[in-house]
N, C-alpha and C positions, 0 to 999 in steps of 0.2 A: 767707474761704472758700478753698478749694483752688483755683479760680479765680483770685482776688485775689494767694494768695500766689504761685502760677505766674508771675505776670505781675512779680512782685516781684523776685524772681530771677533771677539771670543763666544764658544758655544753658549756660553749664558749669556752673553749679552746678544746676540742672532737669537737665543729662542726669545729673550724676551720683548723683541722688535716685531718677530713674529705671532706671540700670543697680544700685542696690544694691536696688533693688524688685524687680528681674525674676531677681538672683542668691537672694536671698529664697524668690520663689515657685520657682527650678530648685533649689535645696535643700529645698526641703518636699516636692518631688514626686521626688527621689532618696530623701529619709527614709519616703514613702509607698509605693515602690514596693519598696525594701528591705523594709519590713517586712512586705509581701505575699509576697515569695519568702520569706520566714524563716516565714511564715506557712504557707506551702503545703507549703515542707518537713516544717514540724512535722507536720504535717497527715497529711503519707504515712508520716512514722515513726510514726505514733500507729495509722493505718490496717494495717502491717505487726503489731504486738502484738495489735492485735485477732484476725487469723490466725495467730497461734502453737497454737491449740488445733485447729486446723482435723486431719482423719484424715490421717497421713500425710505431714506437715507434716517438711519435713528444717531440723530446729533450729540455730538460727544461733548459733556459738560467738565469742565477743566480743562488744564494745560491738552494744548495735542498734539507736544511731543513729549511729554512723561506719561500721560493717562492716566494719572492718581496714583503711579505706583511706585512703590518705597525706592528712593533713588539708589540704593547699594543693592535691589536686586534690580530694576531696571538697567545697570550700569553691565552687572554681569549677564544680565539676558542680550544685551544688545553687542557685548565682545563676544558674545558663546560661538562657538563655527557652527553647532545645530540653528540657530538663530541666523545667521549667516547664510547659510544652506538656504532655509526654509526664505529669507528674501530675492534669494535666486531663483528658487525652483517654483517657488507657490506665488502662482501670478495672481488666481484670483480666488475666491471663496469657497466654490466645488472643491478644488486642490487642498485646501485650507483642511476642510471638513473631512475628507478620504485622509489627510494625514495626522489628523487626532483616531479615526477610527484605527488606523494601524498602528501608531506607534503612544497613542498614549494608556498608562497602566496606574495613574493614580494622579490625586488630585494636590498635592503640595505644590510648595513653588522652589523647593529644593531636591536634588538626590539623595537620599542615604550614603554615607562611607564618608572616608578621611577627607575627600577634597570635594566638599560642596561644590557643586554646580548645578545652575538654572532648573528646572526641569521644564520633560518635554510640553506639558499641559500648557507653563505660561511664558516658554517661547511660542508658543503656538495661538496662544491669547495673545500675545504682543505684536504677533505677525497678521492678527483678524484686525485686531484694533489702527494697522495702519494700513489696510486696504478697506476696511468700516462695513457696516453690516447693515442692508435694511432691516425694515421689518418684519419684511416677506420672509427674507431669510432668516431672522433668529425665530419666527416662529415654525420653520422647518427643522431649526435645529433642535428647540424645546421640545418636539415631539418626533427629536428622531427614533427610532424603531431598531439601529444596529448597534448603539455605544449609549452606554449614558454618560460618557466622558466629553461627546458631541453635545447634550444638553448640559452638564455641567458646565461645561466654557461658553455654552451661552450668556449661562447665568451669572457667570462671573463677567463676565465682557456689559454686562447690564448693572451688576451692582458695583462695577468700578466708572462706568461712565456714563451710566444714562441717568436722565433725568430723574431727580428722587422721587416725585410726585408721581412718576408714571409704575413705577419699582413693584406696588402692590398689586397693578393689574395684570402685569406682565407673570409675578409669584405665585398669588393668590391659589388660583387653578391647581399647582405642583404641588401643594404643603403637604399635603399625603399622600405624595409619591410612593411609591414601594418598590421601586425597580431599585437593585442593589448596586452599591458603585464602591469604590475603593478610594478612599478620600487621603486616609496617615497609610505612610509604605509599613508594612510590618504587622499595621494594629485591624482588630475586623473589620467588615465591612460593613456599611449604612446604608439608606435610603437616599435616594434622588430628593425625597421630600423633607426630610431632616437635612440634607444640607443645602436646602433652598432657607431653611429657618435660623439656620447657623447661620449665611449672608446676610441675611434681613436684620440677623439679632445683634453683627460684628458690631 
């Protein structure tokens, strides 16, 4: 019995049956929970092509299920748990929008500090991009009124996937913005309109 042979064995060799038992079960629950984000990923790119036919709908030029974006930060936007969350909770675009006005504080695509991760602006762009945006709505969002962090993910969700030809008329208008926005964590702050020129000019 497991009893029996417990008692058989010596203390180092029982713990060491038991530390490759517990390394065991933390690798089946890192294989179970990867495959749940991979899963939940799929899940919103599958959910985005179902709205490609939708009225109005500003059609996504490239791959879509990368969206043009650098595959080592897409890779960690889409294991991120805020990433995760945000395909749980935020079903549709309203949700999307109220959750940039709250919790985004700048425009990078990374955090500050020792252990880089995603930030909230393009989890939150990656989370638009697979529920897709007319055009009604990105131009509620270009002339929101409570964030310019709500207009800045417009505009980025436009210079990473719409169509280029259209890009000028969509910008144009904004170039001399002057509502202030926080673009580098740390460094001052800019214009809505300067980093409508900055995208144009990437």
């Amino acid at each position: 019995t497991i009893q029996t042979l417990s008692l058989s064995l010596s203390p180092s060799s029982l713990l060491s049956i038991m530390s490759r038992s517990a390394l065991w079960r933390q690798e089946t629950n890192v294989k179970e929970r990867e495959a749940k984000t991979q899963l939940t990923f799929t899940n919103a790119i599958e959910e985005g092509r179902q709205n490609d036919h939708l009225k109005g709908i500003i059609h996504l030029i490239g791959p879509d299920d990368t969206f043009n974006i650098h595959p080592m930060l897409l890779q960690n936007i889409s294991k991120s748990p805020y990433f995760q969350k945000c395909c749980e909770k935020l079903v549709d675009w309203n949700m999307v929008v109220d959750e940039i006005y709250y919790d985004c504080k700048h425009m990078e695509p990374w955090t500050a500090g020792a252990h880089k991760s995603p930030s909230t602006a393009f989890c939150l762009l990656l989370r638009l991009f697979t529920i897709r945006c007319t055009e009604k709505q990105m131009t509620l969002m270009l002339n929101h009124v409570d964030s310019p962090y709500i207009r800045c993910i417009g505009f980025l969700y436009l210079r990473y996937a719409a169509e280029p030809s259209t890009l000028w008329s969509w910008f144009e208008p904004y170039l001399h913005d002057e509502e202030s926005v926080q673009i580098r964590q740390g460094k001052a702050e800019t214009t809505v309109g300067k980093y409508c020129q900055m995208l144009l000019n990437d």
